[in-house]
Biopython code that builds the backbone (N, CA, C, O; Angstrom):
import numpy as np
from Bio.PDB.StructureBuilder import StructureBuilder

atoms = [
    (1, "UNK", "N", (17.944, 1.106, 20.346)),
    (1, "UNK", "CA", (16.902, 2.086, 20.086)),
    (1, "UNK", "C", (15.508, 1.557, 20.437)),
    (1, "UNK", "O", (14.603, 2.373, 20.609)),
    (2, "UNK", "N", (15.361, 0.727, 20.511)),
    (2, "UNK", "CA", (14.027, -0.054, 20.953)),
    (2, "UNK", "C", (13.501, 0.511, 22.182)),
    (2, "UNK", "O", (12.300, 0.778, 22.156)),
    (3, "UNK", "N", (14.082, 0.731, 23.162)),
    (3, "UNK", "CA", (13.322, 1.142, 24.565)),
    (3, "UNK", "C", (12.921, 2.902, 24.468)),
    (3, "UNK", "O", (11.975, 3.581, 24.866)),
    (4, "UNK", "N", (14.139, 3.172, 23.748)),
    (4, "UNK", "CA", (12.817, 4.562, 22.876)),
    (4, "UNK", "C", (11.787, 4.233, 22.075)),
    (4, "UNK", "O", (10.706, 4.804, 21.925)),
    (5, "UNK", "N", (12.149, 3.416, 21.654)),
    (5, "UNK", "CA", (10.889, 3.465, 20.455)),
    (5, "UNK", "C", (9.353, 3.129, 21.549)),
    (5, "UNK", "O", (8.219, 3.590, 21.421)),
    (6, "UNK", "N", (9.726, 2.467, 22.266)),
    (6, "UNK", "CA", (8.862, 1.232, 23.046)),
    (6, "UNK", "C", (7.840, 2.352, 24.271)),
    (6, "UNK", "O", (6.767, 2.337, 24.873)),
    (7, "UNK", "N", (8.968, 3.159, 24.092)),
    (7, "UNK", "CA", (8.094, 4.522, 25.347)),
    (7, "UNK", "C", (7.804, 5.296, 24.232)),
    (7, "UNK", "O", (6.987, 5.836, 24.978)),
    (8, "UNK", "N", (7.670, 5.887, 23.162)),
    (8, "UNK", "CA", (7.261, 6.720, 22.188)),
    (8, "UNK", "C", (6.155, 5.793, 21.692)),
    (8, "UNK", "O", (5.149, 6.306, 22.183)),
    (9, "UNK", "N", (5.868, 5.007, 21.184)),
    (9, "UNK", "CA", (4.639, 4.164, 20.855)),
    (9, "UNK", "C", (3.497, 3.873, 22.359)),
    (9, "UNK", "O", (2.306, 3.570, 22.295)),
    (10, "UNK", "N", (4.143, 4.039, 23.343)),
    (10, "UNK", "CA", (3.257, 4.016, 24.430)),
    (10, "UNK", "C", (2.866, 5.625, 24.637)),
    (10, "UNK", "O", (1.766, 5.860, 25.136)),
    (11, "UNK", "N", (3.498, 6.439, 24.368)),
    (11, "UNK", "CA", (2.899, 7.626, 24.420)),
    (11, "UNK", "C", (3.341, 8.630, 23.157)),
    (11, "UNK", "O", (4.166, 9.542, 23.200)),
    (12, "UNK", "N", (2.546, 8.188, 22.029)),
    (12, "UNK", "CA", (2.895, 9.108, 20.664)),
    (12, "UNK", "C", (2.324, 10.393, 20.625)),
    (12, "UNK", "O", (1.254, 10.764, 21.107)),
    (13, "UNK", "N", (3.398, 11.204, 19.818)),
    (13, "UNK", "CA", (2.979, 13.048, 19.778)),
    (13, "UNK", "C", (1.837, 12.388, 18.952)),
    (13, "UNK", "O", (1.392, 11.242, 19.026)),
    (14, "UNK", "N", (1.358, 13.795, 17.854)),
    (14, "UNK", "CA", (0.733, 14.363, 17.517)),
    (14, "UNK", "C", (1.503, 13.897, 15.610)),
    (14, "UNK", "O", (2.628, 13.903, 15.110)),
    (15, "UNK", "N", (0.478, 13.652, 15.263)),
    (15, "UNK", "CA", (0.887, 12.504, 14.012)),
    (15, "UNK", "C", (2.097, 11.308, 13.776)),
    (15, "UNK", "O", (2.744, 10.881, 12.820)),
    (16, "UNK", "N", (2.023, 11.113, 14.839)),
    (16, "UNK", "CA", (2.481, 9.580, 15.015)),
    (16, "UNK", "C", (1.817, 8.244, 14.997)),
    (16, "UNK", "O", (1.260, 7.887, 16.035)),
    (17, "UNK", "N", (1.802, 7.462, 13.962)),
    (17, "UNK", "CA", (1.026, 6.086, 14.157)),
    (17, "UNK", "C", (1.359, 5.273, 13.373)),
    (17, "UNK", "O", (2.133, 5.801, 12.574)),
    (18, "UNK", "N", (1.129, 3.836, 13.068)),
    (18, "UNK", "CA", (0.976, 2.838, 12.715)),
    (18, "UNK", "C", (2.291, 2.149, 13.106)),
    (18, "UNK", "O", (2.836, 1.374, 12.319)),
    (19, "UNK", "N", (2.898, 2.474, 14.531)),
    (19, "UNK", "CA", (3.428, 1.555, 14.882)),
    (19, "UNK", "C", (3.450, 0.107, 15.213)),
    (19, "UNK", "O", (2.696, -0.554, 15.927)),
    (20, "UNK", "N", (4.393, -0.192, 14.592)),
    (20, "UNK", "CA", (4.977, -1.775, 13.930)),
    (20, "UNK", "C", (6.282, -2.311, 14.745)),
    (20, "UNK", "O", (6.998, -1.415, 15.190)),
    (21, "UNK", "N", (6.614, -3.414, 14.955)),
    (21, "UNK", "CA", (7.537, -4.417, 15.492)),
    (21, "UNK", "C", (7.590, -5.484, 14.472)),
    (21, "UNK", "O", (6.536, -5.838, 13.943)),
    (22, "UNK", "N", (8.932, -6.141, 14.079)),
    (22, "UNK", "CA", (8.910, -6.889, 13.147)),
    (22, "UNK", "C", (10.048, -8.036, 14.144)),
    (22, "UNK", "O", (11.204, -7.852, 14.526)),
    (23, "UNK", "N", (9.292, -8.995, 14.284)),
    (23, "UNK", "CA", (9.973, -10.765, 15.146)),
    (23, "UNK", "C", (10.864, -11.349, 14.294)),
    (23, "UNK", "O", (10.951, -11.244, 13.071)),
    (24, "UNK", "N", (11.544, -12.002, 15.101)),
    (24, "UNK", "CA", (11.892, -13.211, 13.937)),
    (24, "UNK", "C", (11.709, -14.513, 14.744)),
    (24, "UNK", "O", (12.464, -14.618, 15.710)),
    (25, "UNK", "N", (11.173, -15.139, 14.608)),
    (25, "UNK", "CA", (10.816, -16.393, 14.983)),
    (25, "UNK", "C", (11.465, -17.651, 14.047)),
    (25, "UNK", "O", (11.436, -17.758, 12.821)),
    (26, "UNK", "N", (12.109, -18.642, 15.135)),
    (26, "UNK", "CA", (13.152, -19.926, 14.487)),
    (26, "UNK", "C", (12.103, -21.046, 14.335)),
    (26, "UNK", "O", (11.602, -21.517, 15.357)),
    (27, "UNK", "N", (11.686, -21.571, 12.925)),
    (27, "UNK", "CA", (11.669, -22.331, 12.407)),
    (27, "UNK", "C", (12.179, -23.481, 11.783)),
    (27, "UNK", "O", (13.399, -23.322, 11.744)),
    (28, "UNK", "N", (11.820, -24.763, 11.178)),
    (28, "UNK", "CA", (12.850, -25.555, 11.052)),
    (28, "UNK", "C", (13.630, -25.201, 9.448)),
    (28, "UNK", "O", (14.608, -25.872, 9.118)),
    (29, "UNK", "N", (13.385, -24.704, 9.032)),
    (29, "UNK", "CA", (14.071, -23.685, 7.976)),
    (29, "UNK", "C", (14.780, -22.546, 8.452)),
    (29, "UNK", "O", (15.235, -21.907, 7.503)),
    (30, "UNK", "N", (14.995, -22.147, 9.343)),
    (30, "UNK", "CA", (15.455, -21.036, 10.347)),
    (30, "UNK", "C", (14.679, -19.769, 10.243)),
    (30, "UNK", "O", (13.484, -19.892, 9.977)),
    (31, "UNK", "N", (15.205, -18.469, 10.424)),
    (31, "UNK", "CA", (14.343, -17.730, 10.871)),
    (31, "UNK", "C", (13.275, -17.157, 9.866)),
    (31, "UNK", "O", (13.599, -16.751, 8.750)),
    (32, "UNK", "N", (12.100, -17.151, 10.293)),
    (32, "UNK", "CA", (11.089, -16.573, 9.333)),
    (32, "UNK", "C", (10.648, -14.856, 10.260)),
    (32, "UNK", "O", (10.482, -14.731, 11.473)),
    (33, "UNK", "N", (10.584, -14.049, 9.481)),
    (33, "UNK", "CA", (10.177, -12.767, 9.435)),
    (33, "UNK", "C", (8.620, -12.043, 9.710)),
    (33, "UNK", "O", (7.750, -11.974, 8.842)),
    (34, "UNK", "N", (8.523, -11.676, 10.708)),
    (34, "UNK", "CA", (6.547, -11.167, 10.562)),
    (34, "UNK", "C", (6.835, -9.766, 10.974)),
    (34, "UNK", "O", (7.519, -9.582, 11.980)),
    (35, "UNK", "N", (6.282, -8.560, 10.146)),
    (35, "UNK", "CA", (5.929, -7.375, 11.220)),
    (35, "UNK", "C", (4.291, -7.451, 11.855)),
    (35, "UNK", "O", (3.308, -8.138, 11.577)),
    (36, "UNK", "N", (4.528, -6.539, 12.691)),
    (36, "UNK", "CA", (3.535, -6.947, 13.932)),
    (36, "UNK", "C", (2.498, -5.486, 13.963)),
    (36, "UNK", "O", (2.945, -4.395, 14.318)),
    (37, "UNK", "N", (1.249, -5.672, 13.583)),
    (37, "UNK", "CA", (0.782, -4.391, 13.436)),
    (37, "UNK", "C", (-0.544, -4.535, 13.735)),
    (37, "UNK", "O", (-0.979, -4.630, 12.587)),
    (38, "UNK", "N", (-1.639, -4.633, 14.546)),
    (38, "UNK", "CA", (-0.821, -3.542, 15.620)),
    (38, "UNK", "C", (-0.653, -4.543, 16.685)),
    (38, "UNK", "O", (-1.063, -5.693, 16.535)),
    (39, "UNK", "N", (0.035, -4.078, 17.934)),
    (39, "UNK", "CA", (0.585, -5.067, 18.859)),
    (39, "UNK", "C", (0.691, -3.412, 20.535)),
    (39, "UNK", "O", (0.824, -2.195, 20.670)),
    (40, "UNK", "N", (0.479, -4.855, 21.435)),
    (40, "UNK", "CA", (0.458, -4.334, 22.294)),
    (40, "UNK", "C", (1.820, -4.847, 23.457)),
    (40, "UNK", "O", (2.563, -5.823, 23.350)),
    (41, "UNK", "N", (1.788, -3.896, 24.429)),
    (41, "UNK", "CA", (2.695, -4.507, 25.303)),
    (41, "UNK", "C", (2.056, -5.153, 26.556)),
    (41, "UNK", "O", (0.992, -4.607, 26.847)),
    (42, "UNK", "N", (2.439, -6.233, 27.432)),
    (42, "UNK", "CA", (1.204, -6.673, 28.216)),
    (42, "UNK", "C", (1.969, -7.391, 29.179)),
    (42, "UNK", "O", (2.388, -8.543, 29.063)),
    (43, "UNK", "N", (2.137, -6.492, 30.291)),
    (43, "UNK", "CA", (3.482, -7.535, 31.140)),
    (43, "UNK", "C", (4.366, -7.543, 30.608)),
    (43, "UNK", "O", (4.552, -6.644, 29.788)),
    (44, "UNK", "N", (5.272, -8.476, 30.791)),
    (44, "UNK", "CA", (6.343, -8.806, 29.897)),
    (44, "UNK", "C", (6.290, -9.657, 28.646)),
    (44, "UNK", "O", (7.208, -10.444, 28.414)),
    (45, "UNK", "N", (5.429, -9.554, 27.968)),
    (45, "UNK", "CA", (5.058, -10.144, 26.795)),
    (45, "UNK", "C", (4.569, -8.696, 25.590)),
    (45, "UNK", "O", (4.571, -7.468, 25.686)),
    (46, "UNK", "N", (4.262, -9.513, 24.701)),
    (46, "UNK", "CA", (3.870, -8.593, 23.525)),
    (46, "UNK", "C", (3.048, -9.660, 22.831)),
    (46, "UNK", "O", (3.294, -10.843, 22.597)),
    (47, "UNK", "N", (1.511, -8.539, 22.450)),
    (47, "UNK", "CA", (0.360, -9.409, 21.788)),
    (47, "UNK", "C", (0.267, -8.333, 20.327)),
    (47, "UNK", "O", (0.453, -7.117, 20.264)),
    (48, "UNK", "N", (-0.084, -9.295, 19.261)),
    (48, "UNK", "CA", (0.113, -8.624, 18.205)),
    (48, "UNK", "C", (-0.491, -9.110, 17.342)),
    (48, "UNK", "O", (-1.133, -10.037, 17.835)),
    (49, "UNK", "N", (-0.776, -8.989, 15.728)),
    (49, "UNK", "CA", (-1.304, -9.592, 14.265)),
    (49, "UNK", "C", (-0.306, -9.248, 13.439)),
    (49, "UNK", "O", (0.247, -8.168, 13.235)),
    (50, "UNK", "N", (-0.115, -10.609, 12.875)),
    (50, "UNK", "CA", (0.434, -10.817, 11.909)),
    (50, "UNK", "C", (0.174, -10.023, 10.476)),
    (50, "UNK", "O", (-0.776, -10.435, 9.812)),
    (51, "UNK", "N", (1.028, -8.800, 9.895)),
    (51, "UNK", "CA", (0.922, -8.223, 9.210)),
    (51, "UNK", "C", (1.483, -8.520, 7.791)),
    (51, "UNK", "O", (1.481, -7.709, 6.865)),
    (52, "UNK", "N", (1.852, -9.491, 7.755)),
    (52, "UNK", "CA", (2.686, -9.756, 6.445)),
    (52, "UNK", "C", (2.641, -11.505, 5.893)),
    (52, "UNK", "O", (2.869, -12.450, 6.648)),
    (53, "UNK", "N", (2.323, -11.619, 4.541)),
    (53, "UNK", "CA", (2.506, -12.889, 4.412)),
    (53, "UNK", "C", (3.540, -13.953, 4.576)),
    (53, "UNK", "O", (4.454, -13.880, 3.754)),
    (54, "UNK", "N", (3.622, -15.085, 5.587)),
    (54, "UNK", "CA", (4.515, -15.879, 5.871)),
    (54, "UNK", "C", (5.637, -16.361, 4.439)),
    (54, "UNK", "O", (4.942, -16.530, 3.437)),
    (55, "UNK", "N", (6.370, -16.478, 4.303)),
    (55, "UNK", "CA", (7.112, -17.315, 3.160)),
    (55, "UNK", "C", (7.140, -19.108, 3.180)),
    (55, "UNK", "O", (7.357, -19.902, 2.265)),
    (56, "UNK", "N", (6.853, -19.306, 4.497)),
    (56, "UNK", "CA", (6.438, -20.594, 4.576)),
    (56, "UNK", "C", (5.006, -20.881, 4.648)),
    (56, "UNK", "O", (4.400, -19.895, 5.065)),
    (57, "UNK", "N", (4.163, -21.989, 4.363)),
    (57, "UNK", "CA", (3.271, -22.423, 4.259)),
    (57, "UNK", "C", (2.497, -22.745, 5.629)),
    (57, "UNK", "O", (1.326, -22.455, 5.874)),
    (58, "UNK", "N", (3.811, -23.700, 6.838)),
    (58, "UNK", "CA", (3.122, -23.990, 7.748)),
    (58, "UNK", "C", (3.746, -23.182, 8.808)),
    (58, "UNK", "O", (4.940, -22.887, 8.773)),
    (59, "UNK", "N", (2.672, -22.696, 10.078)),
    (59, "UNK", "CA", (2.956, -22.048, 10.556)),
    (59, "UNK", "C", (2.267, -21.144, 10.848)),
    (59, "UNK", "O", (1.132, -21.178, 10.371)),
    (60, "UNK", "N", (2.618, -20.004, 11.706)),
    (60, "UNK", "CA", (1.351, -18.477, 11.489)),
    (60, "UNK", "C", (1.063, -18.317, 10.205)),
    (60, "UNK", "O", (1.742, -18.764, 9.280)),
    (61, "UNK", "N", (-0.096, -17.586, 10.087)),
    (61, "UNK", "CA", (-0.538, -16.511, 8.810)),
    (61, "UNK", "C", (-0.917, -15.350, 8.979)),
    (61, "UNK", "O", (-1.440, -14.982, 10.030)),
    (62, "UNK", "N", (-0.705, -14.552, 7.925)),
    (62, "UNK", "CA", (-1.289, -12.981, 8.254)),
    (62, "UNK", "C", (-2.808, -13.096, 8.338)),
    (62, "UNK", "O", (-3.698, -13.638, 7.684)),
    (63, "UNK", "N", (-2.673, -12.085, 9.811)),
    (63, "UNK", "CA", (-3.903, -11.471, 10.305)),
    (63, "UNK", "C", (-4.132, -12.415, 11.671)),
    (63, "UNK", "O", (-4.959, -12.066, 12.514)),
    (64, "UNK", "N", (-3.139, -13.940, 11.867)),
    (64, "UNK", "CA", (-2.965, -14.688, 13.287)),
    (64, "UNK", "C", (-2.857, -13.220, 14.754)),
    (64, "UNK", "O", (-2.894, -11.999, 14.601)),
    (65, "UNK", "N", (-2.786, -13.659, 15.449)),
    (65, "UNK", "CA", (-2.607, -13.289, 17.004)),
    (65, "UNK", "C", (-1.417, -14.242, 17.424)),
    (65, "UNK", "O", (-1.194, -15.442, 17.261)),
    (66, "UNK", "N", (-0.621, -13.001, 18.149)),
    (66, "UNK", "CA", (0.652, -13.819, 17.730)),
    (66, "UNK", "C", (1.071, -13.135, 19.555)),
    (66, "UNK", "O", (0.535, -12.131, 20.024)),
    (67, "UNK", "N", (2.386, -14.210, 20.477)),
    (67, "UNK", "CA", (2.689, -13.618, 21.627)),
    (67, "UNK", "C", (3.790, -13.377, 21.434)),
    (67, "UNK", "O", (4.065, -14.218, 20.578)),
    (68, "UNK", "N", (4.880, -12.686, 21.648)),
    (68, "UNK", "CA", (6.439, -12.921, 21.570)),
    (68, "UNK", "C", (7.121, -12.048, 22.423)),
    (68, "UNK", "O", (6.583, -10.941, 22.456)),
    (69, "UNK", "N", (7.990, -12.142, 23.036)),
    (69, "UNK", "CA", (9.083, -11.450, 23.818)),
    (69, "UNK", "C", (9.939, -10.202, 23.052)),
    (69, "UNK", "O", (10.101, -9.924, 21.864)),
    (70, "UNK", "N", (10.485, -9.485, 24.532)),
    (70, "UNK", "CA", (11.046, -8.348, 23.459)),
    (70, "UNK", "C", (12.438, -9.204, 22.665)),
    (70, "UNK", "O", (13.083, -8.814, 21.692)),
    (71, "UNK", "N", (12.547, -10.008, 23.167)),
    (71, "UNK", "CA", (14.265, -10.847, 22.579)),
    (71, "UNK", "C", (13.912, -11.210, 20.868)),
    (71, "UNK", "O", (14.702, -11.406, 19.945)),
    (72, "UNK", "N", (12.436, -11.206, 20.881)),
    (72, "UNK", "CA", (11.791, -11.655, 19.274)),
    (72, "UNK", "C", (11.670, -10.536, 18.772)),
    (72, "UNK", "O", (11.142, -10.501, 17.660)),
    (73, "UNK", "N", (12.123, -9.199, 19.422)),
    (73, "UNK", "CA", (11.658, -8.105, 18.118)),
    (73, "UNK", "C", (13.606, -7.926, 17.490)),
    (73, "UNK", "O", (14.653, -7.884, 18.136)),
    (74, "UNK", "N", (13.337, -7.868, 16.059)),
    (74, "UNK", "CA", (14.513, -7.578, 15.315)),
    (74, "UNK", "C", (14.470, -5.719, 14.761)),
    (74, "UNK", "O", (15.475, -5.149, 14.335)),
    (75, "UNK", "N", (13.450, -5.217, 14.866)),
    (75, "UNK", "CA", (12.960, -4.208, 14.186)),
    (75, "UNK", "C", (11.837, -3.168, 14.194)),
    (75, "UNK", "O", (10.825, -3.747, 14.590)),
    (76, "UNK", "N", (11.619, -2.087, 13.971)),
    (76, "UNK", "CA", (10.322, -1.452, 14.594)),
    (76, "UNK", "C", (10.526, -0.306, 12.819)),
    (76, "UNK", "O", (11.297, -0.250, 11.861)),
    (77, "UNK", "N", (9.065, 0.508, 13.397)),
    (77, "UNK", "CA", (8.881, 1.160, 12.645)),
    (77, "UNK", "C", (7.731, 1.788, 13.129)),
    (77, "UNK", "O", (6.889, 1.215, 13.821)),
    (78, "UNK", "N", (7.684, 2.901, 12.794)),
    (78, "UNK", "CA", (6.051, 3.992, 12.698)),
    (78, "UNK", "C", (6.085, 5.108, 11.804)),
    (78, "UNK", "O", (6.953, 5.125, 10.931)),
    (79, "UNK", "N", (5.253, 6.049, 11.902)),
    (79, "UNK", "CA", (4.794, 6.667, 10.600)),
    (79, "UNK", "C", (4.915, 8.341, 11.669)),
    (79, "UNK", "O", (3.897, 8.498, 12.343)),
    (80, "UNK", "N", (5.809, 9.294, 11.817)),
    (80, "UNK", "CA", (5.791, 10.825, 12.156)),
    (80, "UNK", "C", (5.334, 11.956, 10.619)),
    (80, "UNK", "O", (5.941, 12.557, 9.733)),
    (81, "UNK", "N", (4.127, 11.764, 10.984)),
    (81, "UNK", "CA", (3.522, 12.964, 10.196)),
    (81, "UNK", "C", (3.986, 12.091, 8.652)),
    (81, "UNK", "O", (4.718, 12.505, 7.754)),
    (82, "UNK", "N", (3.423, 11.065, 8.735)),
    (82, "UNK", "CA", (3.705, 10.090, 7.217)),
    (82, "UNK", "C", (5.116, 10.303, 6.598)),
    (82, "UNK", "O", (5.183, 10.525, 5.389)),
    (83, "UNK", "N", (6.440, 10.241, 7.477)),
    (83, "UNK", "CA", (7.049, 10.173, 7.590)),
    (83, "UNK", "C", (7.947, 8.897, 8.059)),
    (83, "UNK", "O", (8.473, 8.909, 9.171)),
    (84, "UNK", "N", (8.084, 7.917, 7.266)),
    (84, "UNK", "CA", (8.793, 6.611, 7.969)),
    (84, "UNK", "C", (10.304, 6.615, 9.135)),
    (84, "UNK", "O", (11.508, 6.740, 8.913)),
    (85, "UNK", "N", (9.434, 6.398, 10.503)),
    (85, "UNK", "CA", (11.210, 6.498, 11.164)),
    (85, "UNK", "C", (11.325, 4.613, 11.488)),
    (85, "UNK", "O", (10.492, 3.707, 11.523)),
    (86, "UNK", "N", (12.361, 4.669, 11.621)),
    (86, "UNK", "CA", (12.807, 2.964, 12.005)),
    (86, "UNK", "C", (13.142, 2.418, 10.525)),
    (86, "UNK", "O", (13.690, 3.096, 9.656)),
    (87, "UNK", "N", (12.693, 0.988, 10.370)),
    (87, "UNK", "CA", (12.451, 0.374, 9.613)),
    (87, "UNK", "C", (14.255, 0.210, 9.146)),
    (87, "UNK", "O", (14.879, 0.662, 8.186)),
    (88, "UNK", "N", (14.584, -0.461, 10.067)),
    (88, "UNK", "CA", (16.505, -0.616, 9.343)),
    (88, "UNK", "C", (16.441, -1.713, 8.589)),
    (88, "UNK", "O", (17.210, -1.732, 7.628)),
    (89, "UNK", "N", (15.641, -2.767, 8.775)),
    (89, "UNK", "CA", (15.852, -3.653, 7.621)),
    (89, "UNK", "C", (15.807, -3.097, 6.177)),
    (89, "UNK", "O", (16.681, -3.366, 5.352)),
    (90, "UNK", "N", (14.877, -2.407, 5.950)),
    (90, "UNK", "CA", (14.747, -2.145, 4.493)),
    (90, "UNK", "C", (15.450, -0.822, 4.337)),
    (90, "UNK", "O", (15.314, -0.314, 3.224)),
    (91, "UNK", "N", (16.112, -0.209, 5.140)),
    (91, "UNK", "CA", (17.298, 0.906, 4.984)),
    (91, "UNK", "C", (18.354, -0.130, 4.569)),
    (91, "UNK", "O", (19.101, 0.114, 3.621)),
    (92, "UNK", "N", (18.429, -1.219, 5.217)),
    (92, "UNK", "CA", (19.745, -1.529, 4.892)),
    (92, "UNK", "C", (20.093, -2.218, 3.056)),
    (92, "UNK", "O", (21.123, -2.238, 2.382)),
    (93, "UNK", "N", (18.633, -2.711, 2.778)),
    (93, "UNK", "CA", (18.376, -3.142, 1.439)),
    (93, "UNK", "C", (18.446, -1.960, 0.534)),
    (93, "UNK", "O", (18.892, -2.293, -0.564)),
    (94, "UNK", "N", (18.131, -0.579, 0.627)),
    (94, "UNK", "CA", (17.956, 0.278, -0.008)),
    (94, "UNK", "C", (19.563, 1.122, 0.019)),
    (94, "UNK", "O", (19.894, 1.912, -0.865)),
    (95, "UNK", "N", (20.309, 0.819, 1.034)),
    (95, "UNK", "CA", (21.323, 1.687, 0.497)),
    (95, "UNK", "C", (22.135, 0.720, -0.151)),
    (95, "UNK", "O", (22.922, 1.465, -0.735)),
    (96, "UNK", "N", (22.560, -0.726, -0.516)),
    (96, "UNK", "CA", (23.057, -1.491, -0.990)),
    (96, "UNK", "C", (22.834, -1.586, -2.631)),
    (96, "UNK", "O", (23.601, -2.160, -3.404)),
    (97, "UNK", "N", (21.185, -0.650, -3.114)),
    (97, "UNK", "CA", (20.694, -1.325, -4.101)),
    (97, "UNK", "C", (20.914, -0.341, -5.026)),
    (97, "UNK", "O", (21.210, 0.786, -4.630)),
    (98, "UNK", "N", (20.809, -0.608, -6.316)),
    (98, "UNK", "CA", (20.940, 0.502, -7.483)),
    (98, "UNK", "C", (19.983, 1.648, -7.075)),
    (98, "UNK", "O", (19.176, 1.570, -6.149)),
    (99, "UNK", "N", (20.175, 2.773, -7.916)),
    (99, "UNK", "CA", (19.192, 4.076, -7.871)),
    (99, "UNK", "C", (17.875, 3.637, -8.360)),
    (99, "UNK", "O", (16.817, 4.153, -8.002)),
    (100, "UNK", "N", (17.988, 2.622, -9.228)),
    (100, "UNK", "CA", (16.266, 2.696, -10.236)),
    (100, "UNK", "C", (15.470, 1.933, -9.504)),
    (100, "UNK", "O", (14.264, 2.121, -9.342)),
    (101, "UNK", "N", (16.446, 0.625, -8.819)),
    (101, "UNK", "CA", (15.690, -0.419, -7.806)),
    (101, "UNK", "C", (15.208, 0.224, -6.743)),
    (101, "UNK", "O", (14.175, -0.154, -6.190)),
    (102, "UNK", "N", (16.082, 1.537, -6.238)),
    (102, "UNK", "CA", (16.290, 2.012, -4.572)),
    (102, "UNK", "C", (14.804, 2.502, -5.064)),
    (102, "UNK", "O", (13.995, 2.128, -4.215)),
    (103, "UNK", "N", (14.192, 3.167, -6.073)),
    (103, "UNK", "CA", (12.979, 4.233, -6.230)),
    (103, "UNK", "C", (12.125, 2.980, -6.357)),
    (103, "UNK", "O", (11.423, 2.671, -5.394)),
    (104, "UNK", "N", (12.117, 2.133, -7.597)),
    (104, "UNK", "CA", (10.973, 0.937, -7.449)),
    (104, "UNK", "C", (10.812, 0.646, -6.298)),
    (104, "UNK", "O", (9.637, 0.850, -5.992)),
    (105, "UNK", "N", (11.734, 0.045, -5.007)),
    (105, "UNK", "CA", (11.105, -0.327, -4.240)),
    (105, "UNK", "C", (10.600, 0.853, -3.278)),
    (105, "UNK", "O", (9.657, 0.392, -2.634)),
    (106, "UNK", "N", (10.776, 1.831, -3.011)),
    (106, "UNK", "CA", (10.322, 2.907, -2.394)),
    (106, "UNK", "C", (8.986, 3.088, -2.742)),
    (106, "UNK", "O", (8.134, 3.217, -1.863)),
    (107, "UNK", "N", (8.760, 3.106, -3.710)),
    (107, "UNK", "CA", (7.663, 3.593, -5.163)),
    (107, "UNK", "C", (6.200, 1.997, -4.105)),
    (107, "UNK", "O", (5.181, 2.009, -3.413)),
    (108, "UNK", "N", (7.074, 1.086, -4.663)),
    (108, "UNK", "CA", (5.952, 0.206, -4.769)),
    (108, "UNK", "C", (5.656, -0.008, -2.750)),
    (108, "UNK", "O", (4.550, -0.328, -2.315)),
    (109, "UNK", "N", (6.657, 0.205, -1.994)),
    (109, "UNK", "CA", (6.367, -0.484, -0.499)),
    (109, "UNK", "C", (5.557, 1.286, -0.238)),
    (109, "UNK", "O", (5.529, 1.532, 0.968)),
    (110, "UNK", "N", (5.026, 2.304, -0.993)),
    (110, "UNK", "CA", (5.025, 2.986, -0.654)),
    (110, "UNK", "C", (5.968, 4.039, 0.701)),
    (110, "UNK", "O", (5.410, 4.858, 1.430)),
    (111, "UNK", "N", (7.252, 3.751, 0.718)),
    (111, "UNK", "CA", (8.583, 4.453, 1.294)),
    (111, "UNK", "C", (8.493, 5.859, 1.388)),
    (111, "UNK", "O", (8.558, 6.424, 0.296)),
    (112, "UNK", "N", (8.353, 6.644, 2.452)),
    (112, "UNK", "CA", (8.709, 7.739, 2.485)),
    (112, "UNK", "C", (9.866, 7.591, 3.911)),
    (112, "UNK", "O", (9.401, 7.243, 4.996)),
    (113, "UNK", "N", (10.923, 7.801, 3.807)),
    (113, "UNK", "CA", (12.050, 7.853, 4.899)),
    (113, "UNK", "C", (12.522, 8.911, 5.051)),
    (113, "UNK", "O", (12.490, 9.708, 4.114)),
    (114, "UNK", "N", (13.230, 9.331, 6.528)),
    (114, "UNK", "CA", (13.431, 10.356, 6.863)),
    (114, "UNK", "C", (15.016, 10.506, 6.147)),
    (114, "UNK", "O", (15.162, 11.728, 6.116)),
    (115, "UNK", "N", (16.146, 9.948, 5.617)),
    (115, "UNK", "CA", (17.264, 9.855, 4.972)),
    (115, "UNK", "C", (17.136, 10.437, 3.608)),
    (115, "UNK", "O", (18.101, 10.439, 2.844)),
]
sb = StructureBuilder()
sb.init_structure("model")
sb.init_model(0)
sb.init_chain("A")
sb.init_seg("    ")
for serial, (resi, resn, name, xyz) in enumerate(atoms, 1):
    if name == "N":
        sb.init_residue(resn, " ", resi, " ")
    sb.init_atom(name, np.array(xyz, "f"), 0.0, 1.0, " ", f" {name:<3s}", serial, name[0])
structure = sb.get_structure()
């Protein structure tokens, strides 16, 4: 789904935005997690900021300038008429999880999904 997503973020309707890409980049702890907001495409590369706080200490930090390949995106996401499409990582956490957790975390990541 990415090469849709990748031509729909290069040319979004009409309340479409805050498209996001989320990397995973190998560390010596293995992979650490960043979504990418906002980010551009540039050649065959991708330029972006670090949107999320690292879990490790050393390393990028949120709000860095960051380069990565499409082989580094695990994930995407944007907002149709404040409407969340993408975002399978945290679909996949949310259908696994109880009802009261599935709403807390909806509640608190502010979640609106199209499911």
């Amino acid at each position: 789904s990415l090469p849709d997503f990748l031509a729909i973020a290069k040319r979004p309707g009409p309340g479409m935005d805050q498209f996001a890409v989320k990397i995973a980049l190998l560390g010596d702890g293995g992979p650490e997690f960043f979504w990418i907001y906002p980010f551009a495409h540039v050649g065959d590369r991708f330029i972006g900021q670090i949107n999320n706080t690292p879990l490790t200490p050393v390393g990028p930090k949120k709000g860095d300038t960051i380069t990565f390949g499409r082989h580094d995106i695990v994930d995407w996401m944007y907002l149709d008429a404040g409407v969340m499409k993408g975002n399978y990582s945290a679909r996949a956490i949310l259908k696994t999880a109880l009802p009261r957790d599935r709403a807390a975390f909806k509640r608190r990541l502010g979640l609106n999904f199209d499911f």
